[in-house]
C-alpha positions, 0 to 999 in steps of 0.5 A: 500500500505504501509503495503505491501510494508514494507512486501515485503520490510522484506520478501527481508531482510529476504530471503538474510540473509537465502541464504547469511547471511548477511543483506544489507545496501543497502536494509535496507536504502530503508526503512530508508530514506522514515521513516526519511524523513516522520518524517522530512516532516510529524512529523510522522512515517510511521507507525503512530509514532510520532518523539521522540516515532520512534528515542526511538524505534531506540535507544531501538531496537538497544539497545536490539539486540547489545548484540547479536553482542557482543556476535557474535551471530548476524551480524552488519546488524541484529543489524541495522535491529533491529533499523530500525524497532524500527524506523518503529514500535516506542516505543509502537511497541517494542513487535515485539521485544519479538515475534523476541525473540520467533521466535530466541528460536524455530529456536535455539531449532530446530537447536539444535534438527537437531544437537543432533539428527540427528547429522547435522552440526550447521546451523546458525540461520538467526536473520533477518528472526526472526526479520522480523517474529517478525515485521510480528506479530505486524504488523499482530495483534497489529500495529496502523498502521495510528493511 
C-alpha cells in the first residue's frame, strides 16, 4: 500500500510540473508530514530509514539539486522535491539521485535534438518528472523498502 501510494503520490508531482511547471507545496507536504511524523512516532522512515540516515538524505538531496536553482535551471519546488525524497529514500537511497541525473541528460539531449533539428522552440525540461523517474528506479530495483 505504501509503495503505491508514494507512486501515485510522484506520478501527481510529476504530471503538474509537465502541464504547469511548477511543483506544489501543497502536494509535496502530503508526503512530508506522514515521513516526519513516522520518524517522530516510529524512529523510522517510511521507507525503512532510520532518523539521522532520512534528515542526511534531506540535507544531501537538497544539497545536490540547489545548484540547479542557482543556476535557474530548476524551480524552488524541484529543489524541495529533491529533499523530500532524500527524506523518503535516506542516505543509502541517494542513487535515485544519479538515475534523476540520467533521466535530466536524455530529456536535455532530446530537447536539444527537437531544437537543432527540427528547429522547435526550447521546451523546458520538467526536473520533477526526472526526479520522480529517478525515485521510480530505486524504488523499482534497489529500495529496502521495510528493511
Amino acid at each position: 500500500m505504501l509503495f503505491w501510494s508514494i507512486s501515485l503520490w510522484s506520478l501527481a508531482i510529476a504530471g503538474i510540473d509537465a502541464s504547469r511547471q511548477k511543483v506544489p507545496n501543497l502536494v509535496l507536504v502530503l508526503a512530508l508530514v506522514p515521513a516526519l511524523l513516522a520518524l517522530a512516532v516510529n524512529h523510522v522512515g517510511l521507507l525503512g530509514a532510520g532518523p539521522l540516515s532520512s534528515i542526511g538524505g534531506l540535507v544531501l538531496a537538497f544539497a545536490v539539486a540547489l545548484p540547479g536553482y542557482v543556476l535557474h535551471k530548476m524551480g524552488a519546488g524541484d529543489v524541495k522535491l529533491a529533499a523530500v525524497l532524500g527524506l523518503l529514500g535516506g542516505v543509502g537511497g541517494l542513487w535515485w539521485l544519479l538515475y534523476a541525473g540520467l533521466a535530466i541528460g536524455a530529456m536535455a539531449a532530446v530537447a536539444w535534438g527537437l531544437r537543432h533539428w527540427y528547429g522547435l522552440g526550447g521546451p523546458k525540461i520538467p526536473a520533477a518528472a526526472a526526479l520522480v523517474a529517478g525515485f521510480w528506479v530505486w524504488l523499482l530495483w534497489g529500495a529496502p523498502i521495510g528493511g
